[in-house]
C-alpha positions, 0 to 999 in steps of 0.5 A: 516379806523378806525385806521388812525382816531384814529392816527390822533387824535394823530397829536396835541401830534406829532407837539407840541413836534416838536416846543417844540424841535425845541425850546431847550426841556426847562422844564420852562415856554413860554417866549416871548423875550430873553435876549442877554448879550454883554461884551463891553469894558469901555474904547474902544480898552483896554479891561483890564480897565474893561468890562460892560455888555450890555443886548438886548432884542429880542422878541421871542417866546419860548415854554416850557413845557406847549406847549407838555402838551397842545398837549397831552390834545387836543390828548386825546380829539380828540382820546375819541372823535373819539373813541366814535363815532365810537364804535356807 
């Protein structure tokens, strides 16, 4: 019993790297929109006369590095926590 206690503190650590891979394992800060950039041609149909890029922005959440450092704190507290209260 005292075992599965002490791994389930453990579980912030586990779902925040899930998230965190889910969204690229980027070493950076959260962001929360996206920037697309579409090549569009200046004169429709003739690509050679030029392009201008055209940005869109999404608003998206992404998590960075924060989000696994977060999961581990609370982990950490979770498992002095339970491992406190069970040593009495």
């Amino acid at each position: 019993m005292k075992s599965i206690i002490l791994l389930l503190s453990f579980l912030p650590l586990a779902l925040s790297t899930y998230i965190w891979g889910r969204d690229g394992w980027k070493i950076a800060f959260w962001q929360t929109s996206i920037a697309k950039r579409i090549e569009i041609p200046i004169v429709e149909g003739m690509p050679e006369l030029g392009t201008q890029t055209q940005v869109i922005w999404e608003e998206r959440f992404i998590s960075g590095i924060e989000t696994p450092l977060v999961g581990l704190v609370a982990s950490v507290l979770l498992f002095l926590f339970f491992y406190i209260k069970l040593r009495r």
